[in-house]
N, C-alpha and C positions, 0 to 999 in steps of 0.2 A: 732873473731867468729869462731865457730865451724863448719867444712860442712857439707853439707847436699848433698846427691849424689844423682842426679838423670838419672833417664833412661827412656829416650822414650818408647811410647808404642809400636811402629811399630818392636824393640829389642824383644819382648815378656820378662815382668816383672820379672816373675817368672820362666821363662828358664834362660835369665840372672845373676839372684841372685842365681842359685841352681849352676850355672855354677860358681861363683865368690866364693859360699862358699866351693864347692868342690876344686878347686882351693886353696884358702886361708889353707884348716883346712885338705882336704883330707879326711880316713876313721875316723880321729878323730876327730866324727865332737857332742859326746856327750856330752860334756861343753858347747856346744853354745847351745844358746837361743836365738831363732826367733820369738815376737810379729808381727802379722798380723790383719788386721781389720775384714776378717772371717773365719771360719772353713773349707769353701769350697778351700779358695785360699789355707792353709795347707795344703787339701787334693795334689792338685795341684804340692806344693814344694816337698813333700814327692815324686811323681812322678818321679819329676825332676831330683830328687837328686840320683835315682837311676837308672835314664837312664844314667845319667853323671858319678856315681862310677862301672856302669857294675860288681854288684856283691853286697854281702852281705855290710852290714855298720851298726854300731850304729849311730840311729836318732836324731839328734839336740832337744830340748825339743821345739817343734814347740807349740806356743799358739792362738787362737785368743784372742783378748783382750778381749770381757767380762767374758770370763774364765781366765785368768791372775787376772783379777780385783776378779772375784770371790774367788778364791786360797788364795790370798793374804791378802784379807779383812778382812773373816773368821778367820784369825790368832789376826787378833788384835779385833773383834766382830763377837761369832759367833750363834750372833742372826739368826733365819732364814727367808726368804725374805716373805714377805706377798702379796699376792695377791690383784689385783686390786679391785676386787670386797667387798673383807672384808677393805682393806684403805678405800673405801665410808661407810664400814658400821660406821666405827670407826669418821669417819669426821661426817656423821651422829650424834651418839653419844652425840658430842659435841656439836652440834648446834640445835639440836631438842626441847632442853628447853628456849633456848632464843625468844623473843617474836619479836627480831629483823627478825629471818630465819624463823618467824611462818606459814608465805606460802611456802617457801621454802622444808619446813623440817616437813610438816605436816601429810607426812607417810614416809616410807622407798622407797616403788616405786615410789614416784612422786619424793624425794631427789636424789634415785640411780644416773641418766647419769647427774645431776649436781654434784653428790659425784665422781664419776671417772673422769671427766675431773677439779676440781677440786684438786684430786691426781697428777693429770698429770701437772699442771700445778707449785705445789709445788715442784715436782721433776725436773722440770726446774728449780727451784732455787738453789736445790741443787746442778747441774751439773755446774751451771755457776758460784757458789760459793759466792751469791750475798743474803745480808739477807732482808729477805721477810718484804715488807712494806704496808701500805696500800694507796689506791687509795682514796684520798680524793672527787676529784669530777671527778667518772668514768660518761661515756658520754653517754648523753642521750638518744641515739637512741638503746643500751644494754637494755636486758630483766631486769624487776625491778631484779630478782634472782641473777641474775650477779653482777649487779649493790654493793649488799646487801654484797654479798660475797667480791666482791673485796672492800672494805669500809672498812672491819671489816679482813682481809687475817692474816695480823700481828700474830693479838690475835687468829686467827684460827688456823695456824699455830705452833706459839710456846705449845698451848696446844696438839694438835696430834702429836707433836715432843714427850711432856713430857708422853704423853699415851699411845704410841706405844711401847715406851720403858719399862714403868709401865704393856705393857701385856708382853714383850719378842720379840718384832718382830722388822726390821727393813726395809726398802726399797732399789731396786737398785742403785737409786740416792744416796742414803743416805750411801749407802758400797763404793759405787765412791767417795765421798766427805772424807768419812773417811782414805782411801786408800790414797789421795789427802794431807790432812796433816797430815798423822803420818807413813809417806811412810817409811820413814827413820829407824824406828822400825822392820821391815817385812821385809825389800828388802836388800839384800846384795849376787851380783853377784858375782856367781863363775868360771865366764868363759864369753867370749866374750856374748856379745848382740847386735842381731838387731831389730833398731824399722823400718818396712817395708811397704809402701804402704800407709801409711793412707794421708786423707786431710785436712778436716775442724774438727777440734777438738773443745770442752768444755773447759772451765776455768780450771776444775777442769782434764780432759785428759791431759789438758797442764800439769798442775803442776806433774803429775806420769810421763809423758813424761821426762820432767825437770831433776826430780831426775836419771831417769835413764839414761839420758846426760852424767848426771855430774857423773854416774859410769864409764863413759866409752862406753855407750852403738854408737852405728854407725847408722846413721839413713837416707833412702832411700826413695828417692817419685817415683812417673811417672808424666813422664811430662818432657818436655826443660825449662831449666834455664831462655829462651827468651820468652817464652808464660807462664808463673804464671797466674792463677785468683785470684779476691784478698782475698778469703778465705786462700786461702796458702801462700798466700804473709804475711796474717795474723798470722798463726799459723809458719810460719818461725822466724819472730821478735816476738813473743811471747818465743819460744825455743831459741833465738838469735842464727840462723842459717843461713849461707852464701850459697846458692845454687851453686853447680858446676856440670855440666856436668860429667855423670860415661863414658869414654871410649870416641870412637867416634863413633857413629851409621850412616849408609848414609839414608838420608829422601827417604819415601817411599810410594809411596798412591797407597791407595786399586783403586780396580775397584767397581766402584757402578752402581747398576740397579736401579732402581726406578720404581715398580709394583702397578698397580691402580686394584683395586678389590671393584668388586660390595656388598660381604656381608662377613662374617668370613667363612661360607664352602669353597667360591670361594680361598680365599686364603689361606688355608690350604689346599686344592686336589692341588693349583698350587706350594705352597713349598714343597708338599713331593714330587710333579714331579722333582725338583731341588736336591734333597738328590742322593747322588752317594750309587751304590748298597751295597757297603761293608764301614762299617767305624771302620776304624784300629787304630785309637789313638782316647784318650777322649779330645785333641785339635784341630780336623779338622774340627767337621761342630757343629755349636751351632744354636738353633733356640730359638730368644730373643723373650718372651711371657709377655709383659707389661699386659696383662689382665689375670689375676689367672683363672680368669671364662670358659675362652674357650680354656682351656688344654683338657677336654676330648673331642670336636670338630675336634682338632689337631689330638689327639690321634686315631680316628677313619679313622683320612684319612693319616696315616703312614702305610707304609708295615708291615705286621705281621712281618715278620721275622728278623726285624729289631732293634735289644737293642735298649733301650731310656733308659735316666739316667736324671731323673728329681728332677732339683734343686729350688721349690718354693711351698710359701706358700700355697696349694689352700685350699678355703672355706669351712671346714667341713660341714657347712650347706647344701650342698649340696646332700650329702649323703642319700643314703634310711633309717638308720635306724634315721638322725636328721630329713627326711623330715617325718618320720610316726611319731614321737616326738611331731614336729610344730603342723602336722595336728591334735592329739590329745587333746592336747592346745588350739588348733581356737576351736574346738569342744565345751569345755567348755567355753572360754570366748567369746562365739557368741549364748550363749542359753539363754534361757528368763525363770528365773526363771526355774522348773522343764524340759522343754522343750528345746530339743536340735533340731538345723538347721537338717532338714533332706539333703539338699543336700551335707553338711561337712560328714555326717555320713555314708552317697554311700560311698562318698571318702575313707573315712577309713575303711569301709568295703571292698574296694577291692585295697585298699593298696598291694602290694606284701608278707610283713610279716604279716599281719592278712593271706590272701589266705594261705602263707606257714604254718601258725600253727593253723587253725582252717579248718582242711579236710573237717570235715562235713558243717560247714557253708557255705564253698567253693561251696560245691554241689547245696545247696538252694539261691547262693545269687542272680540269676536273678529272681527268684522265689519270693523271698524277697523285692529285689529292684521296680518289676511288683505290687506286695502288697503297696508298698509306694506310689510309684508313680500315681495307682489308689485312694487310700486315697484321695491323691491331698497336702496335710496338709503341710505348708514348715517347721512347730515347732511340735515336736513330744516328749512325755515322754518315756524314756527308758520301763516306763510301758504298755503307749500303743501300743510301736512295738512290744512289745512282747506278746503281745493281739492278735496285726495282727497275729503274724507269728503262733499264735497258740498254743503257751507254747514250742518252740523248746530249747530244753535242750541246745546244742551249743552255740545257740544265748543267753541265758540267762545266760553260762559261759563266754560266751567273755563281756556280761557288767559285769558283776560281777568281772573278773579279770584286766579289760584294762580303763572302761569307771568311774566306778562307784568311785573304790579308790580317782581318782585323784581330785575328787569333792569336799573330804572330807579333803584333806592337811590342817593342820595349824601352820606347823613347817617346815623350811629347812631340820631339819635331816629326818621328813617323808616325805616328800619332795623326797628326795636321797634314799629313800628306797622304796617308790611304784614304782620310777622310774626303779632302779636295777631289781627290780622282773618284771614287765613289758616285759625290754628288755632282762633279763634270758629265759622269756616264749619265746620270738621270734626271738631272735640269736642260742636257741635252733636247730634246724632245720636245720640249716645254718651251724652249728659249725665247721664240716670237710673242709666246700667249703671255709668259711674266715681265715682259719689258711690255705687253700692253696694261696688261694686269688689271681688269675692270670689275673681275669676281673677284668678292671679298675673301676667297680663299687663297686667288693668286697674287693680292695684295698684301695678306697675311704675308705668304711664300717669300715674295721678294723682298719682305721687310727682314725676317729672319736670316734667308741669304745673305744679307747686307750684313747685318748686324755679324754672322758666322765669320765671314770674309775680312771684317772690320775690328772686329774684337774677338771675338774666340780663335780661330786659327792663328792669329799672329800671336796672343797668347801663348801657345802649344808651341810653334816654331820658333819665335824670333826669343820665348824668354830665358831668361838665368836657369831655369832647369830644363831647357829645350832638350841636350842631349842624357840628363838624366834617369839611368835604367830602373825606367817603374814597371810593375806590372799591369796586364790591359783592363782590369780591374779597378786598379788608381786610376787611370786614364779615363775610362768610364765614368766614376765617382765623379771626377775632379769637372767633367765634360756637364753633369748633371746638375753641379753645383753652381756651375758658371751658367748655364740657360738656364736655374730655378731665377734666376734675379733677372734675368733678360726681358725688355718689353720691347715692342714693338715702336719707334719713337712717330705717331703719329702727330707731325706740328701743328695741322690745322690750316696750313695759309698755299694760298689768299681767305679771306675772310669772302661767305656766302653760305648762302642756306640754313638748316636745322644744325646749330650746333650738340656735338655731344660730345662731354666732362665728365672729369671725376671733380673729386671734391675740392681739391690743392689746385687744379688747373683755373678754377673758377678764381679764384681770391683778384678783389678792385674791380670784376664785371659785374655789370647789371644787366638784366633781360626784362623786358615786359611780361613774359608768360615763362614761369618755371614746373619742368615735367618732373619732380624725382622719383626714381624708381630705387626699391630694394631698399626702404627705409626702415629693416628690420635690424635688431643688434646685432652682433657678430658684421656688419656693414657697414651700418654707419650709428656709431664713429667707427670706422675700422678698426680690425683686431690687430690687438696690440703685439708685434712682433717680442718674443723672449728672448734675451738675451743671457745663456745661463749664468756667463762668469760677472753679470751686472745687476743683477734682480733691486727691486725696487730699495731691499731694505739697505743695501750695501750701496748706494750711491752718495746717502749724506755723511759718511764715513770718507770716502774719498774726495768727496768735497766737490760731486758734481751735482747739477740740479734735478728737481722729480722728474721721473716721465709722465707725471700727471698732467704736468702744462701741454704736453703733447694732447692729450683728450680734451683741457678745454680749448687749444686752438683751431681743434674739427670746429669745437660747438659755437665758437667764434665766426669762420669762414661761413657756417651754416646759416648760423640768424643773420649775418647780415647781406648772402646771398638771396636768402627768403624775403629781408627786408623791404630791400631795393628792387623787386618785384611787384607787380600789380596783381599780375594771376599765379597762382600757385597751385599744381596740383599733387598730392604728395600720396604715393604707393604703399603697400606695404601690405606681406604676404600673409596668412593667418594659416598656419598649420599645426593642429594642435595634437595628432598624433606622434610619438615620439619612437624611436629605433635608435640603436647604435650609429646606423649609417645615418640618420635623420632625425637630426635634434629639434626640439619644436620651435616654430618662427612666432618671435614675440616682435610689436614695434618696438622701433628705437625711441630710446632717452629721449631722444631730440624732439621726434612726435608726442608723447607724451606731454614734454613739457610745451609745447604747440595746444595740444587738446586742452589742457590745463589753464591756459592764459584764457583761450577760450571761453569757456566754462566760465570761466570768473567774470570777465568781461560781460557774458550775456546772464550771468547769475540762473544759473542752470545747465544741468549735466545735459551731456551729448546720450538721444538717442538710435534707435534701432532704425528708426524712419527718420533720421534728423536728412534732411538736404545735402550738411556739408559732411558727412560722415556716409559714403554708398559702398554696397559692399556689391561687387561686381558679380551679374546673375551668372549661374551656370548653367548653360544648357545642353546638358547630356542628358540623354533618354538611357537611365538604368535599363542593363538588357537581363530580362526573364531567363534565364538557361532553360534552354527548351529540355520536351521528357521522351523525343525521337527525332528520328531522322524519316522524313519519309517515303515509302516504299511505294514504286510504281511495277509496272507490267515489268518491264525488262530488267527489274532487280530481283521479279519472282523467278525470271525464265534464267536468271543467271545463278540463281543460287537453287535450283531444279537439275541445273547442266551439271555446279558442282555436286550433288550428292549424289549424282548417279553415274559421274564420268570417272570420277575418282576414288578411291579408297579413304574411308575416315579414319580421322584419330580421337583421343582421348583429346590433345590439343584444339583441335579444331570443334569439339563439342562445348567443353571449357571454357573456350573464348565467347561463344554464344553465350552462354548459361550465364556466365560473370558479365558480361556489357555488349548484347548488337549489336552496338555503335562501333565498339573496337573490332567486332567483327566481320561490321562493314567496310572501315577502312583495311583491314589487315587481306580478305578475302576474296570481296568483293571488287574495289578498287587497287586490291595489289598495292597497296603506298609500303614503300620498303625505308622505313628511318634511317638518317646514314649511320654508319658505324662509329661508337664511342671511340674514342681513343683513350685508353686508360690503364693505368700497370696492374689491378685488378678488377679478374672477372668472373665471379660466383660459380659463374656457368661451366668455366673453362676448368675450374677446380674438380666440378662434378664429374666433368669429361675425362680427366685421373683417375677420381677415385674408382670411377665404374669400370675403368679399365685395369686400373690395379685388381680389382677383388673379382673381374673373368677371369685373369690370367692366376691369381690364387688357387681358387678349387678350380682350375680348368683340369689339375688333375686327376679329380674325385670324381668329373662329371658321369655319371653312369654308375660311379657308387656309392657306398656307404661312407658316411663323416663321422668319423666321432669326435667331439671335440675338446674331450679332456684329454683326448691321444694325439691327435691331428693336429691343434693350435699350434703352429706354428708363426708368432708373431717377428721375429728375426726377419722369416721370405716376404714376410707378407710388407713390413719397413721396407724392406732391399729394393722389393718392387715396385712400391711404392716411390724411391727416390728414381728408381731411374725410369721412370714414368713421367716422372716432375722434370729431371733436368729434357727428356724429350720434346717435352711440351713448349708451348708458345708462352705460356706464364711463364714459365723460368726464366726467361729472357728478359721479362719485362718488368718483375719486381725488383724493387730497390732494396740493398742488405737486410736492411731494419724491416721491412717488411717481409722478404722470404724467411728470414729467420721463424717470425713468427705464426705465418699461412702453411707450414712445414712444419714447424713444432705443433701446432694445432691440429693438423692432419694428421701427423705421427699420433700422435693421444688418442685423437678419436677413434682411431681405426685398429689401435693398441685396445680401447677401452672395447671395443665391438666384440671382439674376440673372447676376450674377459666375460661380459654378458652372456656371448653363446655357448659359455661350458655348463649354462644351467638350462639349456636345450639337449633333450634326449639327442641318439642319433637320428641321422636322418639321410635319406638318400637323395645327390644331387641329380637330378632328372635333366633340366636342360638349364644353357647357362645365354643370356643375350641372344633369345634366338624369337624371330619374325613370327605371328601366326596371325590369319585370317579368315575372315566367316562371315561368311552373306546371312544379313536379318533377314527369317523363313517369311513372314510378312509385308514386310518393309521392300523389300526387293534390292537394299543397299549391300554394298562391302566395307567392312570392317575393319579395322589395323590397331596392330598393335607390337611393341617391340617389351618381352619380356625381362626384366633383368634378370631373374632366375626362377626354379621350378625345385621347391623340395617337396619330398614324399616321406611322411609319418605314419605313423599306426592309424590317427584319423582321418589321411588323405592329403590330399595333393594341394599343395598352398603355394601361392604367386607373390612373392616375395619383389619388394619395388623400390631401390635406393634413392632414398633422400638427404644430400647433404645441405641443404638450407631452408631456413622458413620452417615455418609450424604447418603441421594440414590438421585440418578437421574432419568428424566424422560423428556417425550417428550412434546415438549412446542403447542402451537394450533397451532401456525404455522404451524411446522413440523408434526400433525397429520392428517392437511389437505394437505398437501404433500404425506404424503402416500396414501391419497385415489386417488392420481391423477395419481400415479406411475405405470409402469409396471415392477415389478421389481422382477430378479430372482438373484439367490444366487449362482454359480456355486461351485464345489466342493475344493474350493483354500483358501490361507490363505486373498487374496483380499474378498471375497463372504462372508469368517469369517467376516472378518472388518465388511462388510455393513449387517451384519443380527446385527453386536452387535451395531452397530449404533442406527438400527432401532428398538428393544426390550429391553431399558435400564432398564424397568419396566418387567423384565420378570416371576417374582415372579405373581404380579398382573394381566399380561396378563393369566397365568395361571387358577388364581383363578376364571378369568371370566368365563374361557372357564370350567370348573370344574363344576360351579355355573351359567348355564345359565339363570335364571332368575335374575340375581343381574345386575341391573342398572351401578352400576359404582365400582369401588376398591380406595380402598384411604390408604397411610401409618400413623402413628399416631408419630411422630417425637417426640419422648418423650425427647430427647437428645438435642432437637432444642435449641437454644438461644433467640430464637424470637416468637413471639405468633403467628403470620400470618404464620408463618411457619410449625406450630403444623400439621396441618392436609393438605395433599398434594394428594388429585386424580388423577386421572392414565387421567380420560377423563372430567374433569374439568368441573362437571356437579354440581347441586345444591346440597344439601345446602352448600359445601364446596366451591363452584366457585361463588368470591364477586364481579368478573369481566364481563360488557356487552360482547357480542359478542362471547359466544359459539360455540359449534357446532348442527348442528340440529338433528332432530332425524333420518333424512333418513342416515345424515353422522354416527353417531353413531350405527345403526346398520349395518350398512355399514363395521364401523371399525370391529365389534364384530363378525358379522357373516362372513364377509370373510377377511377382511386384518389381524387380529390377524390369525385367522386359518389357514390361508394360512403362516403365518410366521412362525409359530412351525411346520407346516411340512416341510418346507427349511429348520427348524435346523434339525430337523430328518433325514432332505434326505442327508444333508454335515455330519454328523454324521456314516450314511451310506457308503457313497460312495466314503469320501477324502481320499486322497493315504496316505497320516501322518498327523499324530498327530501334527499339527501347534504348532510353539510358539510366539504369537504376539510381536511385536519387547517391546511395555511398558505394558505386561497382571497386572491385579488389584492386588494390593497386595505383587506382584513379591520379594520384599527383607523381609517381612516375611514368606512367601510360605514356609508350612513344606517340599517339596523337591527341595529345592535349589539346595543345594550342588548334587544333581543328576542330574538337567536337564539339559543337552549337550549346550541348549541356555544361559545358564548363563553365565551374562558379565565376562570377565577374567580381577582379580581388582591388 
């Protein structure tokens, strides 16, 4: 057998080998050929190779392998490679007529992500060199799609062999496999070879491996001879290769930290603390970034002045001009019929690149957004904002150039060309700053451009289904599908300063000082992508290998990255709360088995206070929620001005009673919330129904109701609906919802009626009408807006529609408590407490006191569930009190004429005279409250 040399990591691979070829070949080192498994680690040798010749040299024809494979291929087919996206449409194609894949295959968008993984999956056959069979009885717990596909793979198969070929195109799989047997045609070495570094090879790697063997070629791993895993155990007897130790290296272990961090900012301000101020070789300090995501995180907590040389994929997606893309996209396929979501459409109205290329618009858009959001409407036609806004010419060119085209697509290649013109109009603007491109946004920007320009558009225009009529929906889909896989191709070079990797980029480097961050599972090893129509247990049935070996050559790449380091500091988040959205962060396998070696090594477990184990401090000062706001001179003189400038309400007393705080900001400061935009609104419902049941007895008003004569539930429905469709709700619920806030109303206001036939008559006195009255003490005025006024054999009662929420009130018990009390309110948040105690009914005590001739106040619970509950009096007097043992009438004017009145001047007098603005520890409402996020008592979550 043949050997196979290998060289430890802690040697450093590729200083080694540049050491050995310089040695061996000297400056004549341009006949050799070095295969390598990436471009990065080339980058690396080349390095090497000229710290070690100290002067000029002709370079080795240094490769990665799927540029070898590519070179090579081409010579013997040089079909060009097809894209993943057109392989689905061509699989498509073929299976769209069969009655077999009839759900499968019954548009392009719903076939697409079964047509690419699908592709992916055939190309696994190719690499492993294994001919494609079918799955007689795939397993039942597989989607029926899967199922279908893998049944019939064979005949799928060999037809999109014969049709790929019949358009001119071929696959990467498919140039590896060709490469694989007809190597021997292409390949004839004119000078030394090495095949360097790689580990778990393809059937089909194997066999180009092979061939270049048996020219001669010398071939090197990392790793000792004594620790093999058995992927390389495997692809050695596949090459019939004998492992021997290169040299002799003395074993050497890093120093390892182990850093416990509360969230990704925490441990990125503490790894760039760790970064030494100057970095003079691109092998000192690496910082290993398993999550693509949270590079610019990173990037914001490095020193400016500091190179970074970053070696990995990140998510174009991410980018301003994919996210105003996206956001264009939701726009359309979230609109109902002509009617686009008005809060998608703020969004993209103040997008960055609409702001940078519509000035004018720019100027009106609070003005605009103010217009919408009074509307209220959440569905709006591009015709009717432009109603609102009045015929503004701007606004009417930015739908016309940005909204309206992409409505109308029904081709990929228009598709790729409303697109181009789109984003010509608003990279416009930008043009000088992305061809400078120094912020990591506008580097992001111009990567994605690139990538858009490079691979997505000419996808859309130039492919086999270019002129194919899909809908803008498949276009969308398919546009979503193609930029979820898109990365950013960050090469790295020239080599300088802090490098930063993922994990695959690193493989044959070695660094003195390694940072890894996000060393928690789900990271690293990375999640394992699913493939449905492949799942683990169906691969040795088709006769392809585990995706296990895929997880241990993370943990491969891993250790001997770790290895070949001197310093190591390794991260890793601890969040032991768990949510839906936030699953909890455990470390990774890898650390674990890190801490473990450890452990054993020093024979004893890792402490709380151990050294190499620091769990990074946090220093946040918990904030106390304060229990006021405080009150100075000119918050007494302003709220002096209101109660004696203006007329009070029951609202305006209420808001005090239930939380000063809110009724500092709401009164005092004027802060006005924007307005919701929502298709329901409690509010607006009540604003019907009280206007349906004026215009009901508006006939009666003045006199007698009887109501097992009078019910009239027919008018009272009729008027009700054409209330509703007047109204601004109508407009703005969706089917399924009006059906049901209309069915609801209908009932309740059917069942209301129903109740009041076991009400004597009674005479309608007045109906929604204003009344006013200066407190004889107080020297204030009063307000109040009635819903209605009946008159019974026991008197005149203030009747007050409530269609939502429960109210409370005070029981007989408790109102003969109060007459027994002598009770004052001092100016404290304690005195708050006991006045809200005692006026839970403040509304009602009001309208008494407004209305002194009215007997009694009662709420009309239209919201209620229960019929006894419909009608609830303040002082539980007849006709609505079915219970013995009232109060009498000495007690009841008793309550009216001085304990009510004497109550609302205690609110007036602590309104007056308290030093702040209290926040009750639980006030009503509190976690919808429009000023949350402002008041100093809110809990800290």
């Amino acid at each position: 057998m043949r050997p196979a040399y290998f060289i430890p990591p802690e040697a450093g691979f590729l200083k080694t080998l540049a050491g050995e070829l310089a040695a061996r070949h000297g400056r004549e080192l341009a006949r050799v050929t070095v295969v390598l498994p990436t471009r990065r680690a080339a980058l690396y040798l080349r390095y090497y190779l000229y710290h070690n010749l100290r002067g000029p040299f002709l370079s080795p024809r240094i490769y990665a392998f799927s540029d070898l494979v590519n070179e090579l291929a081409v010579r013997l087919d040089p079909r060009p490679v097809i894209p993943p996206a057109e392989r689905a449409w061509w699989l498509y194609a073929i299976v769209r007529d069969s009655p077999v894949f009839s759900r499968t295959a019954e548009s392009f968008d719903r076939f697409l992500p079964w047509g690419i993984r699908l592709s992916e999956v055939l190309e696994e056959f190719e690499k492993e060199m294994v001919p494609v069979k079918d799955l007689l009885y795939p397993p039942e717990d597989l989607p029926q799609e899967a199922r279908n596909l893998l049944a019939h793979l064979s005949e799928v198969a060999t037809r999109y062999r014969k049709l790929l070929r019949e358009k001119g195109f071929t696959t990467p799989a498919e140039r590896l496999r060709l490469l694989a047997e007809r190597i021997e045609e292409c390949f004839s070495p004119d000078g030394p070879c090495y095949l360097c570094g790689f580990a778990a090879l393809s059937r089909a790697e194997a066999e180009v491996f092979r061939a270049f063997i048996s020219a001669g070629a010398e071939v090197f791993f990392e790793g000792r001879p004594e620790d093999i895993p058995d992927f390389l155990e495997e692809t050695l007897s596949r090459l019939g290769l004998d492992p021997v130790p290169f040299k002799k290296f003395p074993v050497r272990r890093p120093r390892i930290t182990f850093r416990v961090a509360a969230d990704v900012h925490q441990e990125c301000r503490a790894a760039a603390d760790l970064l030494p101020k100057k970095i003079l070789t691109p092998d000192e300090v690496l910082i290993l970034l398993p999550v693509a995501g949270h590079l610019l995180p990173l990037l914001y907590s490095l020193p400016e002045s500091l190179p970074v040389n970053i070696t990995l994929g990140y998510p174009v997606k991410r980018s301003l001009p994919a996210s105003f893309l996206l956001l264009l996209m939701e726009l359309h396929e979230k609109r109902l019929g002509e009617r686009y979501p008005v809060m998608t459409y703020l969004a993209l109205l103040k997008h960055p690149y609409i702001r940078g290329s519509f000035v004018a618009l720019k100027a009106r858009e609070k003005s605009l957004e103010a217009l919408l959001r009074e509307h209220g409407s959440p569905y709006l036609s591009l015709f009717e904002i432009e109603e609102l806004a009045g015929g503004d010419q701007a606004l009417e060119d930015f739908h016309r150039r940005f909204i309206r085209p992409l409505a109308v697509v029904n081709t990929p290649r228009r598709f790729a060309e409303v697109l181009f013109e789109i984003l010509e109009r608003v990279v416009a603007p930008r043009r000088e700053r992305l061809r400078e491109a120094r912020d990591n946004q506008d580097i992001l920007a111009r990567h994605f451009l690139y990538a858009l320009e490079s691979e997505i558009l000419p996808l859309f225009a130039a492919s086999s289904f270019a002129d194919e009529p899909l809908k803008p929906e498949t276009l969308f889909r398919l546009f979503r599908e193609l930029l979820s896989g898109l990365k950013a191709p960050f090469e790295g070079d020239p080599l300088c300063g802090l490098q930063v990797m993922g994990l695959l980029e690193t493989r044959l480097l070695s660094f003195r000082k390694v940072i890894v961050l996000d060393a928690n599972e789900g990271s690293l090893p990375s999640p394992e992508e699913i493939n449905p129509l492949l799942p683990e247990g169906v691969r040795p049935a088709l006769s392809l290998p585990p995706r296990s070996r895929q997880e241990a050559l993370e943990r491969y790449h891993f250790r001997r990255l770790i290895a070949a380091a001197r310093e190591v500091d390794i991260f890793y988040l601890s969040v032991t709360e768990t949510s839906a959205r936030r699953p909890p962060q455990v470390r990774s396998r890898y650390v674990e088995a890190l801490l473990w070696e450890e452990e054993r090594r020093r024979k004893r477990l890792f402490t709380e206070n151990d050294e190499l184990l620091k769990h990074l401090p946090l220093f946040l000062k918990p904030r106390s929620p304060e229990t006021a706001i405080p009150r100075g001179r000119a918050e007494r003189e302003e709220i002096e001005r209101i109660l004696f400038e203006r007329e009070i309400s029951a609202t305006f007393l209420e808001t005090y009673l239930e939380c000063p705080a809110r009724f500092y900001f709401r009164y005092l400061l004027e802060l006005k919330p924007p307005a919701r935009i929502t298709d329901y609104d409690a509010a607006e419902l009540g604003t019907v129904i009280h206007a349906v049941l004026e215009r009901y007895f508006k006939p009666f008003e003045g006199r007698h109701y009887e109501p097992r004569r009078d019910n009239d539930p027919e008018r009272l429905l009729a008027l009700f609906r054409e209330e509703f469709e007047r109204s601004v709700l109508s407009r703005r619920l969706g089917p399924e919802r009006r059906f049901f806030i209309t069915r609801t109303a209908e009932f309740r206001l059917k069942r209301y009626l129903e109740v009041l036939r076991e009400i004597p008559v009674f005479r309608i006195v007045s109906l929604e009408r204003s009344v006013r009255r200066e407190h004889p003490s107080l020297g204030l005025k009063f307000y109040g807006r009635l819903d209605r006024v009946d008159e019974f054999e026991s008197g005149l009662v203030i009747l007050d529609y409530k269609t939502g929420g429960s109210v409370r009130s005070l029981s007989l018990k408790r109102l003969r408590e109060l007459l027994e009390e002598d009770f004052s309110a001092p100016p404290t948040l304690e005195g708050l407490s006991a006045l809200r105690e005692r006026m839970p009914d403040l509304q009602l005590l009001l309208y008494l006191f407004l209305k002194e001739e009215a007997q009694d106040a009662a709420y009309v619970q239209l919201a209620s569930g229960k019929d006894r509950e419909l009608f609830k009096p303040l002082l539980y007097r007849a006709p609505f009190n079915t219970r013995d043992g009232g109060l009498s009438e000495e007690d009841l004017l008793r309550l009216r004429g001085e304990v009510f009145p004497r109550l609302l001047t205690l609110l007036i007098e602590h309104m007056l005279s308290a030093e702040a603005f209290f926040i009750p520890e639980k006030p009503p409402g509190c976690r919808f409250c429009d000023y949350l996020y402002a008041c100093p008592g809110r809990k800290p979550v």
